[in-house]
Backbone of each chain as ProteinMPNN parsed JSONL, in Angstrom:
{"seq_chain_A": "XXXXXXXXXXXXXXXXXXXXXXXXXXXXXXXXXXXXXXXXXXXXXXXXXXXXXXXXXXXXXXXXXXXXXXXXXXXXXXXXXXXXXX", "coords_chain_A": {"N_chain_A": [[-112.493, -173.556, -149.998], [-115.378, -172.733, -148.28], [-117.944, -174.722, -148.194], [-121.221, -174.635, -147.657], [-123.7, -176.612, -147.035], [-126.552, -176.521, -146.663], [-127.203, -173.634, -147.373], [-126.361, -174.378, -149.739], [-128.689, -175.649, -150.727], [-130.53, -174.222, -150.76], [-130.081, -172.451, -152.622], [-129.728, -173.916, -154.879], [-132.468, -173.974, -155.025], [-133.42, -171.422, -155.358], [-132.105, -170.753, -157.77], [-133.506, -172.705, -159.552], [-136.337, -172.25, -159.007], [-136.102, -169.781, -160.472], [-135.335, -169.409, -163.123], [-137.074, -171.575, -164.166], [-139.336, -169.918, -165.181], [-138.679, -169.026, -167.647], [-138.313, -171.091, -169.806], [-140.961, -170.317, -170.195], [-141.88, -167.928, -170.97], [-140.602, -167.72, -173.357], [-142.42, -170.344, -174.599], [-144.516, -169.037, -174.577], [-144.297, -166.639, -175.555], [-143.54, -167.705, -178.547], [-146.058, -168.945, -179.4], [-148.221, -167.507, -178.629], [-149.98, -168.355, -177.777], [-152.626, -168.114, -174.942], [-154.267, -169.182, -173.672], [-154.838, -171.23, -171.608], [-153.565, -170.003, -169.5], [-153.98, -168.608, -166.327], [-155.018, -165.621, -165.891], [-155.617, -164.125, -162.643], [-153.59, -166.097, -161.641], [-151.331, -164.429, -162.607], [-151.321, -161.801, -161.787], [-151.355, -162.15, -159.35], [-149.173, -163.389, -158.682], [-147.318, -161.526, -159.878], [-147.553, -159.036, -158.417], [-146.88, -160.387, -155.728], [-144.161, -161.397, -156.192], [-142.736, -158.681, -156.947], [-142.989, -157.602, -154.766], [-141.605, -159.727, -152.894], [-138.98, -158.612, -154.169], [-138.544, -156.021, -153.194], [-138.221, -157.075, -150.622], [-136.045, -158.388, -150.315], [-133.909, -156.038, -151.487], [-134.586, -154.02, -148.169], [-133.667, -156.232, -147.224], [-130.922, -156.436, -147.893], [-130.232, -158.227, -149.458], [-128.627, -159.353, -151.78], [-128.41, -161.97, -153.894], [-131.625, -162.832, -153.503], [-132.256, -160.202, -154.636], [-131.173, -160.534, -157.026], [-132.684, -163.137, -158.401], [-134.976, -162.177, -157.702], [-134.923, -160.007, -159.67], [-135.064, -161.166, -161.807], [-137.276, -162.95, -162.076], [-139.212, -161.328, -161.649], [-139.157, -159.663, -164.368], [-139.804, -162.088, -166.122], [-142.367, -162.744, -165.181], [-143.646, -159.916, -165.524], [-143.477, -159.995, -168.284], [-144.835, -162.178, -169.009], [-148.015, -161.428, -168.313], [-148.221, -159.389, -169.55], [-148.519, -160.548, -172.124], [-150.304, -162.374, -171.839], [-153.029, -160.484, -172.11], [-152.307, -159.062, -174.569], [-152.673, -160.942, -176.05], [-154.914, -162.215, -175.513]], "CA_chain_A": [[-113.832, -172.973, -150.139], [-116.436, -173.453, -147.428], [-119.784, -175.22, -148.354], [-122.729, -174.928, -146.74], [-125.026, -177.525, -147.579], [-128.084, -175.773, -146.123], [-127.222, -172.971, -148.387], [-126.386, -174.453, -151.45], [-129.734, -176.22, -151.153], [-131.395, -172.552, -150.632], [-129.323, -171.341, -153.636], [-130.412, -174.356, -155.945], [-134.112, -173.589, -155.19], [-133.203, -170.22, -155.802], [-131.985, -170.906, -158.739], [-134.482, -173.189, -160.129], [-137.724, -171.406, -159.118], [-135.966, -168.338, -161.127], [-134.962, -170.377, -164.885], [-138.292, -172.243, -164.17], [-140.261, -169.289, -165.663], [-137.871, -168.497, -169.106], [-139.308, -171.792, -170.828], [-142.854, -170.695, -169.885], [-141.938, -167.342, -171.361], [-140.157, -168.262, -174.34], [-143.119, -170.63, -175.326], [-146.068, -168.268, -174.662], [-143.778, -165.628, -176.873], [-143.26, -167.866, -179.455], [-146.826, -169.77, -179.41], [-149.082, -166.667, -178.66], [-150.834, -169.163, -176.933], [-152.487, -167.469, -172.906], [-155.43, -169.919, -173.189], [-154.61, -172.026, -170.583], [-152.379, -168.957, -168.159], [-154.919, -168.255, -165.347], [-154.979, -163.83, -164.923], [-155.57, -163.692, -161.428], [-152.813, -166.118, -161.098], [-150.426, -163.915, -163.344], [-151.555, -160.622, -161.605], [-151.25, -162.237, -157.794], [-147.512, -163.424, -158.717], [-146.246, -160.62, -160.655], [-147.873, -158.391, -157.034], [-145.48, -161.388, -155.154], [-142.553, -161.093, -156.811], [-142.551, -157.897, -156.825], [-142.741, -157.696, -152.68], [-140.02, -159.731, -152.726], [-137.71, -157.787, -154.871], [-138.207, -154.727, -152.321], [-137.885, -157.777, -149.519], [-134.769, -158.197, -151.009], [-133.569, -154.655, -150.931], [-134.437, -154.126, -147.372], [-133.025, -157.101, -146.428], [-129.663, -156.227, -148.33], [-129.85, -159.781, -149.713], [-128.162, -159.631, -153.459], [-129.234, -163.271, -153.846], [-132.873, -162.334, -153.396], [-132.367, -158.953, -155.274], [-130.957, -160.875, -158.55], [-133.437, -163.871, -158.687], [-136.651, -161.775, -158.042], [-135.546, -158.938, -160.901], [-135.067, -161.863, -163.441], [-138.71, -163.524, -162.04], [-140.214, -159.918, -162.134], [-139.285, -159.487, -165.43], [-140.567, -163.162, -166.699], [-144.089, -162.46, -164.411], [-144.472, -159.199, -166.554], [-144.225, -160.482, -169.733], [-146.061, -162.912, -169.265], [-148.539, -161.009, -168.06], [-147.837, -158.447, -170.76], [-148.618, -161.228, -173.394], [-151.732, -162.724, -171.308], [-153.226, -159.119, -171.836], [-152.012, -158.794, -175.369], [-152.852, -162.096, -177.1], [-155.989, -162.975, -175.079]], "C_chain_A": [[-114.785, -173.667, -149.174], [-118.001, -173.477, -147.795], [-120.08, -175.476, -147.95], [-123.968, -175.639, -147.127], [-126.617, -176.862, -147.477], [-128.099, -174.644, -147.466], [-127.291, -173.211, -149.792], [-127.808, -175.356, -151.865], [-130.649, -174.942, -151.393], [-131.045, -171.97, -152.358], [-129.912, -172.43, -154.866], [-132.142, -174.035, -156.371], [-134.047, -172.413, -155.712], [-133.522, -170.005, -157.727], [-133.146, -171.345, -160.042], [-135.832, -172.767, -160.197], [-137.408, -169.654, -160.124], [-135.942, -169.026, -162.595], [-136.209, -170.99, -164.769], [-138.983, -171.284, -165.313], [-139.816, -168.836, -167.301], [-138.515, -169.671, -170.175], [-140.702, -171.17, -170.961], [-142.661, -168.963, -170.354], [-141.671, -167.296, -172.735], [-141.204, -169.241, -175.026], [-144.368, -169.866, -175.766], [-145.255, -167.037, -175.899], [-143.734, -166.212, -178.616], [-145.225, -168.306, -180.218], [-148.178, -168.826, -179.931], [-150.001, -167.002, -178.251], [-151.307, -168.918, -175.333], [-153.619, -168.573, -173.298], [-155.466, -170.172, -172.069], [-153.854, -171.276, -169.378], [-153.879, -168.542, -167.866], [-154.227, -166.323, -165.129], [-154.938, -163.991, -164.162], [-154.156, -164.398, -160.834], [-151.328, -165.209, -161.365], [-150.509, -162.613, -162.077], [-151.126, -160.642, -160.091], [-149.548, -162.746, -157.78], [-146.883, -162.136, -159.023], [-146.513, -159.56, -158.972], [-146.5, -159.062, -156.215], [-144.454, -160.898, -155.274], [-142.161, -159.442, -156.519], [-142.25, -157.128, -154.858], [-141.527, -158.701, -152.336], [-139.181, -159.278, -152.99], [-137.934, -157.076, -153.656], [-138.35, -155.546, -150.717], [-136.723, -157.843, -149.563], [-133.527, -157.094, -150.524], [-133.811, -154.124, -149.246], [-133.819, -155.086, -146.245], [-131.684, -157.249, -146.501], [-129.422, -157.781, -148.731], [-129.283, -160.119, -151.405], [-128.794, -160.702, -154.23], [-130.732, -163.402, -154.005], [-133.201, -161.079, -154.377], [-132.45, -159.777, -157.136], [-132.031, -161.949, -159.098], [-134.471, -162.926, -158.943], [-136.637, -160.823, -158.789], [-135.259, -159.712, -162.137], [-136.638, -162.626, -163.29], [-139.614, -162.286, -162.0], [-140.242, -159.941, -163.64], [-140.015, -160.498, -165.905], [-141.79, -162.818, -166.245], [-144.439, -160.722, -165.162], [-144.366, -159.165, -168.028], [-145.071, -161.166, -169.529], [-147.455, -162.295, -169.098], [-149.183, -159.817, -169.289], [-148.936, -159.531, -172.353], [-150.323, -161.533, -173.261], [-153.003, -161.391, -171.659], [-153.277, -159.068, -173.202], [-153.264, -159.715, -176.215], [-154.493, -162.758, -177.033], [-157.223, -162.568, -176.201]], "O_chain_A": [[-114.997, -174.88, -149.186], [-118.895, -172.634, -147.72], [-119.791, -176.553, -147.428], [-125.044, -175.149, -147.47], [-127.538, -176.872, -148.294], [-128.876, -174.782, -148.41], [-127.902, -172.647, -150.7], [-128.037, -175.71, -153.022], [-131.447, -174.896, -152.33], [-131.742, -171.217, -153.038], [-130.528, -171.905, -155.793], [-132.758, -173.921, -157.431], [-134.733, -172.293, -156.727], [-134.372, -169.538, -158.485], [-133.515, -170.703, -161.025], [-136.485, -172.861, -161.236], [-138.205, -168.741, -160.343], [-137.071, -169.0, -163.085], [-136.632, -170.836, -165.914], [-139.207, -171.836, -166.391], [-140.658, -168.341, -168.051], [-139.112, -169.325, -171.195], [-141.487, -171.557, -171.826], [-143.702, -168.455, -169.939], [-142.566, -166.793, -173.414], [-141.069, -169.151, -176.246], [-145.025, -169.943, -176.805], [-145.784, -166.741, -176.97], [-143.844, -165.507, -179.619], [-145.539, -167.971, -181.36], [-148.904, -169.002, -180.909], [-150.99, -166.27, -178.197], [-150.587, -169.388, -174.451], [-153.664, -168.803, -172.09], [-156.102, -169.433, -171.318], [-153.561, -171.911, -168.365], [-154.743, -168.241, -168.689], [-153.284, -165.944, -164.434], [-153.751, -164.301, -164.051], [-153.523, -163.851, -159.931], [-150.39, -165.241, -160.569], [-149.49, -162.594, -161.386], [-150.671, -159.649, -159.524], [-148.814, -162.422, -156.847], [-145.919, -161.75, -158.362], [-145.455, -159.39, -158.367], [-145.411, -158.504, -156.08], [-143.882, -160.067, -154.569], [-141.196, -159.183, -155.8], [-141.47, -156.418, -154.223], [-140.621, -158.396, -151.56], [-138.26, -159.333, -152.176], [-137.342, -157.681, -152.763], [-138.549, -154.858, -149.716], [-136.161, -157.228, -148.657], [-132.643, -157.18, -149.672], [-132.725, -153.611, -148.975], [-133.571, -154.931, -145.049], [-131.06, -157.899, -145.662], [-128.463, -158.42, -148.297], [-129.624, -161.122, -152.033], [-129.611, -160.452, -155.115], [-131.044, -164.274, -154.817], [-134.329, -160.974, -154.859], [-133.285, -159.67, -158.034], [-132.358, -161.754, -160.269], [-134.907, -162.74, -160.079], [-137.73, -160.312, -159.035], [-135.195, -159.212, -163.259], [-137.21, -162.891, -164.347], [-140.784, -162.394, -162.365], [-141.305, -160.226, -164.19], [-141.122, -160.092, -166.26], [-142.498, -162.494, -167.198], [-145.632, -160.438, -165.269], [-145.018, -158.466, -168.803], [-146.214, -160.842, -169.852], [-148.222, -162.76, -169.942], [-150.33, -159.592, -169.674], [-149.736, -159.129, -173.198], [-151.245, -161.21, -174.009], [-154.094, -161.738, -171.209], [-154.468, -159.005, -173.508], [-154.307, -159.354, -176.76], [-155.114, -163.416, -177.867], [-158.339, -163.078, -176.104]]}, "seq_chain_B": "XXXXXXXXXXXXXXXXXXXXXXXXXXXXXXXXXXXXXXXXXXXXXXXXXXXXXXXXXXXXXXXXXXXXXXXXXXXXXXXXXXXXXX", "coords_chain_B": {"N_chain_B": [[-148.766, -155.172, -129.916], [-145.973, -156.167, -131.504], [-145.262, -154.881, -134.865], [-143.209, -155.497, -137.488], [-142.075, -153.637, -140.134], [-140.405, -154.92, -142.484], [-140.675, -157.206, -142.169], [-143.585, -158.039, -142.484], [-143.568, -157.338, -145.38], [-142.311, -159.008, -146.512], [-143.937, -161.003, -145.058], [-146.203, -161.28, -147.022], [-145.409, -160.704, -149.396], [-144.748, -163.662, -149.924], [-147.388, -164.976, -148.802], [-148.791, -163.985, -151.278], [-147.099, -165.182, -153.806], [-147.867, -167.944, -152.736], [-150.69, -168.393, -152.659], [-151.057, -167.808, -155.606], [-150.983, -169.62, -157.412], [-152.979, -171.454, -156.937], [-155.71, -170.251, -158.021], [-154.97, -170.855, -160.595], [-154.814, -173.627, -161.004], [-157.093, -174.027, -160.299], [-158.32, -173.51, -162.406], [-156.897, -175.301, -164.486], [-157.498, -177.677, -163.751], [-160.531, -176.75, -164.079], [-160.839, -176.477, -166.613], [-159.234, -178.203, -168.726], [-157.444, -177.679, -170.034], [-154.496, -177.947, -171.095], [-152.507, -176.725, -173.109], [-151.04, -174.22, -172.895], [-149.839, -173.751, -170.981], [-146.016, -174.581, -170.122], [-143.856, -177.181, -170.63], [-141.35, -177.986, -169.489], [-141.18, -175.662, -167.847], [-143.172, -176.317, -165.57], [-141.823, -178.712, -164.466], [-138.806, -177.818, -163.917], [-140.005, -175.825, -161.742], [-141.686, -177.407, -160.259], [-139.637, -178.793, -158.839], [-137.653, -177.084, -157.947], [-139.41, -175.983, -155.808], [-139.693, -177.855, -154.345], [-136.929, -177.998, -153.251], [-137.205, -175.841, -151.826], [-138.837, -176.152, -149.89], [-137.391, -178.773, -148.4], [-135.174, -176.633, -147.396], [-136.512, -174.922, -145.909], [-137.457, -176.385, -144.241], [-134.582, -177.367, -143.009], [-133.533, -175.114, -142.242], [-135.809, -174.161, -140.364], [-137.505, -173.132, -140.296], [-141.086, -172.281, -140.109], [-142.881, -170.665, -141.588], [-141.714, -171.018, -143.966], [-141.902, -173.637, -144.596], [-144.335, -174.25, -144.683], [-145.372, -172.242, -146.583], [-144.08, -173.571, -148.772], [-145.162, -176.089, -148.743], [-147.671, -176.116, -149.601], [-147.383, -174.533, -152.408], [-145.773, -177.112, -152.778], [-147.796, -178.577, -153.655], [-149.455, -177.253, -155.478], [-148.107, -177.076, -157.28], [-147.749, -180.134, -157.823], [-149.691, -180.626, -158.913], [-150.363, -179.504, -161.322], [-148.103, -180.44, -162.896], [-149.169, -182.432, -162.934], [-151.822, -182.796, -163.821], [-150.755, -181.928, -166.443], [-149.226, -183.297, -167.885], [-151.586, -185.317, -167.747], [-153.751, -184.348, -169.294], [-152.04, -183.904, -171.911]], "CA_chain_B": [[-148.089, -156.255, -130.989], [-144.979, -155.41, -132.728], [-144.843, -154.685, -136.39], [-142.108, -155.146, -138.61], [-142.939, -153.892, -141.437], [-139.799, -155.735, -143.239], [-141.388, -158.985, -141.88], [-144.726, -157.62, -143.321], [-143.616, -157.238, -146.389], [-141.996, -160.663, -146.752], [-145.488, -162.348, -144.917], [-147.182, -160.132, -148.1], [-144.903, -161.469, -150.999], [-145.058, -165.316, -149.308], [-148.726, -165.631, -148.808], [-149.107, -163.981, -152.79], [-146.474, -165.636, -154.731], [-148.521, -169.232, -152.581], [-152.318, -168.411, -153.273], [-151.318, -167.515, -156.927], [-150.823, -171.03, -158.344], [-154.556, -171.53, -156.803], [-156.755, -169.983, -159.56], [-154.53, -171.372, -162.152], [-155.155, -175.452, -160.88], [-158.372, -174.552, -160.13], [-158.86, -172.974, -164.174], [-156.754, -176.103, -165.223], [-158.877, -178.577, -163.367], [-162.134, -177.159, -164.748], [-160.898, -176.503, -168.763], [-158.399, -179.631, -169.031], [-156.648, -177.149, -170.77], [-152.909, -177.635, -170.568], [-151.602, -176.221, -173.822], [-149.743, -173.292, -173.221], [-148.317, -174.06, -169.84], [-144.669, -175.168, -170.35], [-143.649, -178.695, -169.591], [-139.867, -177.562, -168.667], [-141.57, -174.976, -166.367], [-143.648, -176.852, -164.838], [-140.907, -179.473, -164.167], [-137.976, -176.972, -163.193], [-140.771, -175.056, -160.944], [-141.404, -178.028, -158.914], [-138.052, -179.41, -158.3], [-136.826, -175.656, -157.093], [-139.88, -175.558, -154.775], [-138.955, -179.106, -153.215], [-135.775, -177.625, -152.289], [-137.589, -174.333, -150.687], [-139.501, -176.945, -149.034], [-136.193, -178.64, -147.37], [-134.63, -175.682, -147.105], [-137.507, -174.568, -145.139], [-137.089, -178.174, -142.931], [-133.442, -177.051, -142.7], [-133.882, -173.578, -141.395], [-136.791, -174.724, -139.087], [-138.856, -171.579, -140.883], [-142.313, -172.381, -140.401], [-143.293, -169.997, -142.847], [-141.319, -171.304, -145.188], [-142.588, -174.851, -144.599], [-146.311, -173.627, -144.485], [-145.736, -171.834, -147.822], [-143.688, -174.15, -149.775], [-145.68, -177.237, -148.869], [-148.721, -175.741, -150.74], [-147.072, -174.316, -153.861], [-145.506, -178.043, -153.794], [-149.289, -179.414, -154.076], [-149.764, -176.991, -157.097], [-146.978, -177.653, -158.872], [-147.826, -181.306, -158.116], [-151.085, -180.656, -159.487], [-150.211, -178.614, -162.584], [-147.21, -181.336, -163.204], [-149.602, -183.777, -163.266], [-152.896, -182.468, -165.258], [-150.024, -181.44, -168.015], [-149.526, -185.113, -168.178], [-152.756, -186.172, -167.991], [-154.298, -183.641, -170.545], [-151.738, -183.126, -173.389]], "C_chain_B": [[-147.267, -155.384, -131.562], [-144.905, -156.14, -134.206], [-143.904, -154.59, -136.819], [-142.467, -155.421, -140.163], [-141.691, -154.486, -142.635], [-140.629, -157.053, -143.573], [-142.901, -159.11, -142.702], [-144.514, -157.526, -144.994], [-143.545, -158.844, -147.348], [-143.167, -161.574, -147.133], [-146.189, -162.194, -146.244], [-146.212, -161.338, -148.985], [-144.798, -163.576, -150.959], [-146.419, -165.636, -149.713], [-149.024, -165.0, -150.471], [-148.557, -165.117, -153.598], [-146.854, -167.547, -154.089], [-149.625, -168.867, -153.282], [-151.996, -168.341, -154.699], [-151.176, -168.686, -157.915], [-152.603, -171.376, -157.706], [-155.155, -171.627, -157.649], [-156.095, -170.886, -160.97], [-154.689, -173.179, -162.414], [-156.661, -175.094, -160.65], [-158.856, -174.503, -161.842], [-158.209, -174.455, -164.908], [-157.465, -177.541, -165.213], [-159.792, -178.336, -164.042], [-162.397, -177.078, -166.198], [-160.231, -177.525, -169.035], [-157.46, -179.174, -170.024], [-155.405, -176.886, -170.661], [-151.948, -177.003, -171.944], [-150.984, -175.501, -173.887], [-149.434, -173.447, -171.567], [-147.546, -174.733, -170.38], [-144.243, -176.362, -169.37], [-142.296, -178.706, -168.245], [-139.858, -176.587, -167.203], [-141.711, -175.437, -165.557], [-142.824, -178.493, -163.731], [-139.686, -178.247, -163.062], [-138.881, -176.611, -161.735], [-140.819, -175.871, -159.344], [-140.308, -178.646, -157.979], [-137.795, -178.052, -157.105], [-138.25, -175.592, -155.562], [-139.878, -176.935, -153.669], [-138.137, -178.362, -152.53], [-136.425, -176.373, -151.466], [-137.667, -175.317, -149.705], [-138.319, -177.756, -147.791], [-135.424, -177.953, -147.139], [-135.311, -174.852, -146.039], [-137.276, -175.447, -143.749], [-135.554, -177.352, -142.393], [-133.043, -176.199, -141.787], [-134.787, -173.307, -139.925], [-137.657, -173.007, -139.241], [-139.757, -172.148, -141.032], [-143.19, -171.83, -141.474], [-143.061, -170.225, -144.105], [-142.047, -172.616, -145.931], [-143.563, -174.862, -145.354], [-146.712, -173.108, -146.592], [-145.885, -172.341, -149.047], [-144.385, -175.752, -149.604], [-147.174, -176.767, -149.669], [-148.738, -175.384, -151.739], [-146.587, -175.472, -154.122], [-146.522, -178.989, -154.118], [-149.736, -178.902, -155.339], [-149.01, -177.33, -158.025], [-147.139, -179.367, -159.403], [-149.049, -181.742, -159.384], [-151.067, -179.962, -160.835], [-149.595, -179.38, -163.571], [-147.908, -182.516, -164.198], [-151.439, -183.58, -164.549], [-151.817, -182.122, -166.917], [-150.023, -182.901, -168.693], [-150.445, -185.93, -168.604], [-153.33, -185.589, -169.288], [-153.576, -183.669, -172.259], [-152.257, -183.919, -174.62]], "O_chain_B": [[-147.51, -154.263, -132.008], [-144.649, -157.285, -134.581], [-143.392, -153.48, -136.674], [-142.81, -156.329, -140.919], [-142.117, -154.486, -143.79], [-141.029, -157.639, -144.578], [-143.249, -160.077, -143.381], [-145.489, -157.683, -145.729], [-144.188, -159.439, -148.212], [-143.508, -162.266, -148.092], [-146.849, -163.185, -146.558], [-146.406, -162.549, -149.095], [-144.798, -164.406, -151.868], [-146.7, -166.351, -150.675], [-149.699, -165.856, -151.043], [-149.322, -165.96, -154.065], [-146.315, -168.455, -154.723], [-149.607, -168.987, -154.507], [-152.867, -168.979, -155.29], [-151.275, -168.547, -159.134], [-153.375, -171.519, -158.654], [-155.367, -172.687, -158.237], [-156.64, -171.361, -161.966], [-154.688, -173.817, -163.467], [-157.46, -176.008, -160.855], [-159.602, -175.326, -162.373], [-158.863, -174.872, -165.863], [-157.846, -178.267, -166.132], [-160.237, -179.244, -164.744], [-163.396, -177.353, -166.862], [-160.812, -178.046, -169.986], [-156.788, -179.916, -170.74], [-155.022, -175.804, -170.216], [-150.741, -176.833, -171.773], [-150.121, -175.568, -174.763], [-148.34, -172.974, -171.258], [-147.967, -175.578, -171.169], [-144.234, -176.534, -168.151], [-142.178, -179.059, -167.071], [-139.189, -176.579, -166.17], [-140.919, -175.394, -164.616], [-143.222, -179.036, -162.701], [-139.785, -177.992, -161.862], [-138.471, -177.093, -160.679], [-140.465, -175.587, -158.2], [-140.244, -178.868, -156.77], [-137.768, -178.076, -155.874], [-137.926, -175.172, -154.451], [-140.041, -176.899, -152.449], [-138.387, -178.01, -151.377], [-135.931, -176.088, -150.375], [-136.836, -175.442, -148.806], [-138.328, -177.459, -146.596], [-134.547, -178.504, -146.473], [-134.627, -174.12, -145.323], [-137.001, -175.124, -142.594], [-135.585, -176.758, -141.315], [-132.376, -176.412, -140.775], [-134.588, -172.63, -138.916], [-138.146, -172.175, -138.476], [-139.755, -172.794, -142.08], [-144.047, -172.452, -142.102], [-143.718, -169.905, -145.096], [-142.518, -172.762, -147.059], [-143.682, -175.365, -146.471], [-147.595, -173.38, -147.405], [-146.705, -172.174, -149.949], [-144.037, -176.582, -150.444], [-147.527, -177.606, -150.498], [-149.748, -175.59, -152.413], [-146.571, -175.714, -155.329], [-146.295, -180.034, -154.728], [-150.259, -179.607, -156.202], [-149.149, -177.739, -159.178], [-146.904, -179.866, -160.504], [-149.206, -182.616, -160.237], [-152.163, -180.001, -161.395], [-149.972, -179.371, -164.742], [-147.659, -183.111, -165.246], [-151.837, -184.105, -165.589], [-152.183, -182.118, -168.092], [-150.612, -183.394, -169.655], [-150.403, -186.861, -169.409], [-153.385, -186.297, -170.294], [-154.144, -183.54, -173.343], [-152.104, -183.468, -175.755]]}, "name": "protein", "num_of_chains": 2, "seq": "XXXXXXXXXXXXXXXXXXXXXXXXXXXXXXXXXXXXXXXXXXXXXXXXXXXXXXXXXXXXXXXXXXXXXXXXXXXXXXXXXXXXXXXXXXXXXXXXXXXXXXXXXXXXXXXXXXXXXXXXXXXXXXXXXXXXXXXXXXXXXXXXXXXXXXXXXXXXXXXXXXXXXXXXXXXX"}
């Protein structure tokens, strides 16, 4: 198996900036707590993310496709909740 | 000037998914309010955007650099008011 260091550092960030957001969904679900979640920053990520997913797709990058439709989804709940609970 | 509007889309979901930690250090700076951000987030978040950050070095993507050295000042900054505040 050939490893690419460069990559598998790409692929941990990957990784980690995607699972980053499941605690921070999982507490605001359980908590009901948006006090402290900034809107504009919810509204200017979930925009983001979303331009990457269809960066993704034009770029034919799977890797890119699967992270940014599990950080889409987390960036509209949250968003969802921020909205809800506020 | 040539347009690619792939590349456009990218520059688009880059410069959002940076500015959008902005409002949310500036809102946690001026309420001291860290209770419903997630500690595990905010931990995971910055680790994964280190590695963008040498992954960025790696690649010799300026853009990447440029992007991920300012989301790793918010995260530093989000990291560290969670700390300071709870």
């Amino acid at each position: 198996m050939n490893i690419d260091v460069n990559e598998a550092i790409g692929f941990g960030a990957a990784v980690l900036t995607t699972i980053a957001f499941l605690p921070q969904v999982y507490k605001t679900w359980k908590t009901k707590d948006v006090s402290s979640l900034s809107l504009p920053m919810l509204i200017l990520f979930f925009i983001g993310i979303v331009l990457w997913l269809v960066y993704g797709f034009l770029k034919n990058s799977p890797s890119m496709i699967f992270a940014n439709a599990i950080t889409v989804i987390s960036a509209l709940l949250l968003l969802y909740f921020k909205m809800k609970y506020k």
